[in-house]
C-alpha positions in Angstrom: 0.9 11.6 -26.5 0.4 9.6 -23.7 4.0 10.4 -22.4 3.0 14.4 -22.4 -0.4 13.6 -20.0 1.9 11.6 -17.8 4.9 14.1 -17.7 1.8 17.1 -17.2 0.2 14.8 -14.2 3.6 14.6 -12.4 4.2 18.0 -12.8 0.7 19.3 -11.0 1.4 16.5 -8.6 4.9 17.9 -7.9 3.6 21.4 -7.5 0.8 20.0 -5.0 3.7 18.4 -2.8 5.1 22.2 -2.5 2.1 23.2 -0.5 2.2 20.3 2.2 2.3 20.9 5.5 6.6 21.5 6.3 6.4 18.4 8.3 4.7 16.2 6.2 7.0 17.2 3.0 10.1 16.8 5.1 9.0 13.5 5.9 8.5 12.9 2.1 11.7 14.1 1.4 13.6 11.9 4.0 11.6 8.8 2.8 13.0 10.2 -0.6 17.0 10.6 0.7 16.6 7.2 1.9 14.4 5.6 -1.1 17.6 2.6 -1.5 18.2 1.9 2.1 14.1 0.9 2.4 14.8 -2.3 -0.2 17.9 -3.1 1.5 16.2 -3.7 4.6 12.9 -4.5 3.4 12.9 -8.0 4.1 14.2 -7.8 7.5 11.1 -5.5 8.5 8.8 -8.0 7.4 9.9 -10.8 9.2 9.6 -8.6 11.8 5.6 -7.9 10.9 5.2 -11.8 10.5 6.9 -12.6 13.8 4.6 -9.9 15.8 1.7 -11.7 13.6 2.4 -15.1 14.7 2.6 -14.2 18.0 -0.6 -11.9 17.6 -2.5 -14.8 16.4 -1.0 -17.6 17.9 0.0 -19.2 14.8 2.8 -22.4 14.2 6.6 -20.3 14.4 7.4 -22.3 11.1 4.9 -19.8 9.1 7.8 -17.3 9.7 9.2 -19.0 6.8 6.8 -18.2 4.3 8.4 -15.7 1.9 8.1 -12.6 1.8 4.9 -11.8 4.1 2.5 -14.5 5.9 -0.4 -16.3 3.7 -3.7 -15.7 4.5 -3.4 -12.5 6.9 -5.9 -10.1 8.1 -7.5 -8.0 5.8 -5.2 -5.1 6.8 -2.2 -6.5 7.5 -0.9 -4.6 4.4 -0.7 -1.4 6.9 1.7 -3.1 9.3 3.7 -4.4 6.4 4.1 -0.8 4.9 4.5 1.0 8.0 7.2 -1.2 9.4 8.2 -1.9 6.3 9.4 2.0 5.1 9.6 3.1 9.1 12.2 0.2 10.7 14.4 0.8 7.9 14.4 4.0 8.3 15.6 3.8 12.0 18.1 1.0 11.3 19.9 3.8 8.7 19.3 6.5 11.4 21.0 4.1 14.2 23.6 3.3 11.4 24.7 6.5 10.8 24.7 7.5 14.2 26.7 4.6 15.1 29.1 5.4 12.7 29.5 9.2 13.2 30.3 8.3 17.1 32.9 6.0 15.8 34.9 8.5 13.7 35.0 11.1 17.0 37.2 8.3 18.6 
């Protein structure tokens, strides 16, 4: 039972996608594509976040060990970490790829 209200809920929330703005589903979609590449680089990202923290707040460079994100942020850190965290992956795969289609042309 409860498996036929789940499958019926991602179905009206799949059909509700379909009338997004192009952009914004096209976004979705390449977020989507690139769904395995976001974990690989995850980590690296939030470093990233912590490091522009720390400097941010003027905090001891040793919290940048603290695994995965920074103890005791702000109460909307969580933004920066998912922004970063989904967007600089995203550009390290773009970059990637680009890198590599410019090296099979030579």
């Amino acid at each position: 039972m409860a498996s036929a209200k789940l499958d019926t809920r991602v179905l009206h929330l799949a059909h509700r996608l379909t009338r997004l703005p192009h952009r914004l589903s096209t976004t979705l979609a390449y977020i989507g594509k690139h769904s395995f590449d976001i974990p690989l680089w995850l980590f690296l990202a939030f470093k990233v976040v912590s490091y522009l923290r720390i400097l941010w707040s003027d905090l001891p460079i040793d919290r940048l060990s603290m695994f995965p994100v920074l103890e005791g942020g702000g109460r909307y850190d969580f933004i920066a970490y998912t922004i970063i965290g989904v967007g600089l992956p995203l550009l390290m795969t773009a970059g990637l790829s680009r890198i590599v289609s410019l090296v099979r042309r030579i």
